[in-house]
C-alpha positions, -999 to 999 in steps of 0.1 A, spaced: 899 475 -435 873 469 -462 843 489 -465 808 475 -464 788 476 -493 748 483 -494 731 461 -519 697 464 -529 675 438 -540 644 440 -558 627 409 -560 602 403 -584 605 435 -603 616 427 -638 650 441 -650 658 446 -613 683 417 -605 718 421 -617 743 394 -603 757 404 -572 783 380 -544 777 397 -510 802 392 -483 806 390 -447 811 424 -445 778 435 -469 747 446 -458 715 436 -479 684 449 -485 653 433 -504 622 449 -514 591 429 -512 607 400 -494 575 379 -490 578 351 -470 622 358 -471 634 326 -494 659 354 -507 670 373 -478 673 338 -459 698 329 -488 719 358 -482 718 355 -446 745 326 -451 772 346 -467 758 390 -456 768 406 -423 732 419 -421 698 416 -443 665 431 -441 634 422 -457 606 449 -462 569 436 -479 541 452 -480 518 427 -467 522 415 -430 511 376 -437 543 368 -457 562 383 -431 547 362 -405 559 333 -422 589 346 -430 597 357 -397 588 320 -382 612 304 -411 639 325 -396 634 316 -360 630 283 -368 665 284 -389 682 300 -356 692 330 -384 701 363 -362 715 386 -388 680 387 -410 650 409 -399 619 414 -413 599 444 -415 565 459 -426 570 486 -450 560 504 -484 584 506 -504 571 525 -531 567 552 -505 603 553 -491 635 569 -507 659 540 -506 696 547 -514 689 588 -523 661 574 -550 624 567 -544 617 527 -552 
């Protein structure tokens, strides 16, 4: 059985994106999704993605992309970041 991997993905912040191939079996996280290009890409090859902003407009559109893409293993949620401790380290 293989074991699922966390990634996390900080969009935007320089120095922050490091090649990574999720799989079926990887869960994904990006921080300060905006309107979800990103996390819509790995949608078609992760198990599961979230996509946190800080800004609830972007998420609204990101949210309607997704709904009207029929994508059901992406979610989008409101949050800051910056305030949360996000794999054992604050962001």
């Amino acid at each position: 059985m293989r074991r699922i991997r966390r990634l996390l993905i900080l969009s935007g912040w320089p120095g922050s994106c490091t090649p990574c191939r999720p799989t079926s079996q990887d869960q994904v996280l990006e921080v300060a999704t905006g309107p979800g290009y990103v996390a819509m890409g790995f949608a078609a090859v992760a198990r599961e993605v979230v996509g946190v902003d800080l800004t609830a407009a972007p998420l609204a559109i990101a949210e309607q992309r997704r709904q009207e893409q029929g994508l059901h293993n992406v979610r989008f949620q409101l949050a800051d970041a910056s305030r949360s401790a996000i794999c054992g380290r604050r962001v």
